[in-house]
C-alpha positions as CSV (number, residue, x, y, z in Angstrom):
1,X,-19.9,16.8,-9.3
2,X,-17.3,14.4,-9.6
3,X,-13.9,14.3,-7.9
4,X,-10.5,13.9,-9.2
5,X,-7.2,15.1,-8.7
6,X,-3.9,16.0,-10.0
7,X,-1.7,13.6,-8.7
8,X,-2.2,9.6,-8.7
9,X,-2.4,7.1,-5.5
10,X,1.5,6.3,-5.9
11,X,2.4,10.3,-5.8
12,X,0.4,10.6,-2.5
13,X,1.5,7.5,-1.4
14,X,5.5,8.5,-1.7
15,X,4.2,11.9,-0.2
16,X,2.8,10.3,2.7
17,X,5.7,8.3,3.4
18,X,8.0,11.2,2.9
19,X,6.4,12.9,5.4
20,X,6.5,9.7,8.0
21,X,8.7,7.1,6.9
22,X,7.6,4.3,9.7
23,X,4.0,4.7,8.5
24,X,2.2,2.1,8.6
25,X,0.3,0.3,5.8
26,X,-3.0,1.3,7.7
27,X,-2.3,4.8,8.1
28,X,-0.9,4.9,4.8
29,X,-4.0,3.9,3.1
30,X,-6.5,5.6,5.6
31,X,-4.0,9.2,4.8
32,X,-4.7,8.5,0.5
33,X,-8.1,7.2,0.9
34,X,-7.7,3.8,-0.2
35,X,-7.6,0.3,1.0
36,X,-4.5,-1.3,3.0
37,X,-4.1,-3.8,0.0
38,X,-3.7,-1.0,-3.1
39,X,-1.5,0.9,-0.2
40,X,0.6,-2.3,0.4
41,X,0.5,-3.1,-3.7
42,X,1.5,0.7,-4.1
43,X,4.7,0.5,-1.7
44,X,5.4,-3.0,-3.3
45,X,5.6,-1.0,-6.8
46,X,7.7,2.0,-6.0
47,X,10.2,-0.6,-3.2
48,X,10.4,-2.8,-7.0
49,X,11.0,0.6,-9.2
50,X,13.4,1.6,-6.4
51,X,11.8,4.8,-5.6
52,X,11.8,3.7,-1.4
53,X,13.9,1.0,0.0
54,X,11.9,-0.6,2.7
55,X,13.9,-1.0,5.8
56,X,12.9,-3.6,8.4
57,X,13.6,-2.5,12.5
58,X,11.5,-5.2,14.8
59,X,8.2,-6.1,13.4
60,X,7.6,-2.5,12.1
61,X,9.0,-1.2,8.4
62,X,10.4,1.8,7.9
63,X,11.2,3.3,4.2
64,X,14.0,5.4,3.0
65,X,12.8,7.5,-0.1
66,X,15.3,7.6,-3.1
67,X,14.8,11.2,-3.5
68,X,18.1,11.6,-6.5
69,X,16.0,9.4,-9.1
70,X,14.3,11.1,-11.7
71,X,10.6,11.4,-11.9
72,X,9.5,9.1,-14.5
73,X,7.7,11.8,-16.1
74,X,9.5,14.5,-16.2
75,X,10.0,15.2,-20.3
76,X,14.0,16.0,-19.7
77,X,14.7,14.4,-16.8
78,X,16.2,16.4,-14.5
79,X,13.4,16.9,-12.2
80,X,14.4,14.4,-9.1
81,X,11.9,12.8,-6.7
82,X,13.4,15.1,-3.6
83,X,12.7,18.0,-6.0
84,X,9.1,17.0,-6.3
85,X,8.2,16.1,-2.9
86,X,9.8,19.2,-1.7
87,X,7.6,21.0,-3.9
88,X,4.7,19.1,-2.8
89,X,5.1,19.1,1.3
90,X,6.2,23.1,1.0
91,X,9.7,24.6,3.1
92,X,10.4,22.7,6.1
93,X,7.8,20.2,6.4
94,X,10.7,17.6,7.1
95,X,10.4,16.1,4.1
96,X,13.2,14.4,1.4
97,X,14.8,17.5,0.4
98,X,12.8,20.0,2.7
99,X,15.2,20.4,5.2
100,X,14.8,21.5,8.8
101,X,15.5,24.5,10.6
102,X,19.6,23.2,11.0
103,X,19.5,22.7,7.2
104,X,19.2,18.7,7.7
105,X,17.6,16.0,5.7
106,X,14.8,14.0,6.9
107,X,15.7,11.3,4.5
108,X,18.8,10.9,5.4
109,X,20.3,11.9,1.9
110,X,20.8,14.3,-0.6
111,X,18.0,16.2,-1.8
112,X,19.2,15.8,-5.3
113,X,18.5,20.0,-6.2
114,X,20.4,21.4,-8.7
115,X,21.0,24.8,-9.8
């Protein structure tokens, strides 16, 4: 049987680094299942598309994920990137938008919900 899924490397990659923004590029790729060059190709995509903003602290990155910018394919819009990844990592996984138990943001921003 082949395998497949419903959402591509550069969704789980933004997942993964949701969930732990000082991944590394190695844990990265081993989390997705790919190599350490797609993952670093990947991050250089959605840092370019300005999806995460790659923050450097020593000789370690750490990434800040945009979560107010719409998802590129989302037919009106509205559907932010916070909005997605909460959806994706489930209530209170610390994730862009998730939330913790004292109602703060992993991210460090807004999770971009609307009403």
């Amino acid at each position: 049987m082949r395998t497949w899924g419903f959402l591509t490397n550069h969704a789980l990659v933004l997942l993964c680094i949701a969930r732990d923004p000082g991944a590394r590029l190695r844990d990265i790729a081993v989390s997705v299942g790919i190599t350490e060059r797609s993952a670093f190709g990947i991050v250089s995509d959605l840092a370019e598309a300005g999806y995460i903003i790659k923050e450097k602290g020593g000789r370690r990155n750490r990434y800040r994920v945009e979560v107010q910018l719409p998802v590129p394919e989302s037919a009106d819009r509205r559907l932010a990137i916070g909005d997605l990844l909460a959806l994706l990592g489930g209530h209170g996984t610390g994730l862009a938008g998730g939330g913790d138990a004292a109602g703060g943001d992993a991210a460090g921003g807004d999770a971009g919900l609307t009403d």
